[in-house]
C-alpha positions in Angstrom: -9.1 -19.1 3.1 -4.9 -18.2 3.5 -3.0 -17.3 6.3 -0.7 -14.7 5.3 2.7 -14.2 6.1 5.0 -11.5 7.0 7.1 -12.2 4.1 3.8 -11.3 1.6 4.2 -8.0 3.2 8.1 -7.8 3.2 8.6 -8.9 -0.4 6.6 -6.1 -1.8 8.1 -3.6 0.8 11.5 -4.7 -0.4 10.3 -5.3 -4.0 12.1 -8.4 -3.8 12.0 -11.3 -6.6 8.0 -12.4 -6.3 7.0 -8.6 -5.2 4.4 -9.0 -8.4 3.1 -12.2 -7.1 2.7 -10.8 -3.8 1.2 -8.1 -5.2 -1.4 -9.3 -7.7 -2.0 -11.7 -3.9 -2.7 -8.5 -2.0 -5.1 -7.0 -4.9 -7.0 -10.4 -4.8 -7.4 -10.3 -1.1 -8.6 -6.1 -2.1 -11.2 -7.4 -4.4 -12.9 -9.9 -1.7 -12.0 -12.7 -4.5 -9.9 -14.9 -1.4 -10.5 -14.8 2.6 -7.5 -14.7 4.4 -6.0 -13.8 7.7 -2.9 -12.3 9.1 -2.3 -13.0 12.5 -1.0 -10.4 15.5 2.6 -11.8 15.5 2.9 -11.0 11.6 1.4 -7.3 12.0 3.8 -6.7 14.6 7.0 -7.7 12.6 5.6 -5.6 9.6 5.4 -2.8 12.3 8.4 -3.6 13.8 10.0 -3.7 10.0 8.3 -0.4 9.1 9.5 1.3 12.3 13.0 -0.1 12.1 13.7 1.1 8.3 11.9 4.8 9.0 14.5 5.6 11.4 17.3 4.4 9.3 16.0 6.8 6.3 15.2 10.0 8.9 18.2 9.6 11.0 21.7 10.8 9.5 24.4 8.7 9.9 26.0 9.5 13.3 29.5 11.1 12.8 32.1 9.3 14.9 33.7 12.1 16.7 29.8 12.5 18.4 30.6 8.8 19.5 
């Protein structure tokens, strides 16, 4: 049983140094080979994460004669 944290999540949403790890983690957890938990607090900084670089990517850059 693992209690998995937010940076699992982040490293393979970054594809950061151990995104593979984190990865091959997440695909273990898919194939019911380890139990684990995520709690409320982590699923909402993934959200929050998610949400936060979405709107970066839609949104243009705001000229700065609109400003």
């Amino acid at each position: 049983m693992y209690l998995i944290d937010t940076n699992i999540f982040l490293e393979i949403l970054l594809d950061q140094e151990r995104a593979v790890q984190c990865q091959e983690l997440i695909e273990s957890i898919q194939s019911r080979e380890v139990i684990f938990y995520v709690s409320e607090a982590n699923i909402w900084s993934i959200k929050y994460f998610l949400i936060n670089v979405s709107l970066i990517i839609i949104l243009p850059p705001v000229s700065p004669q609109l400003l």
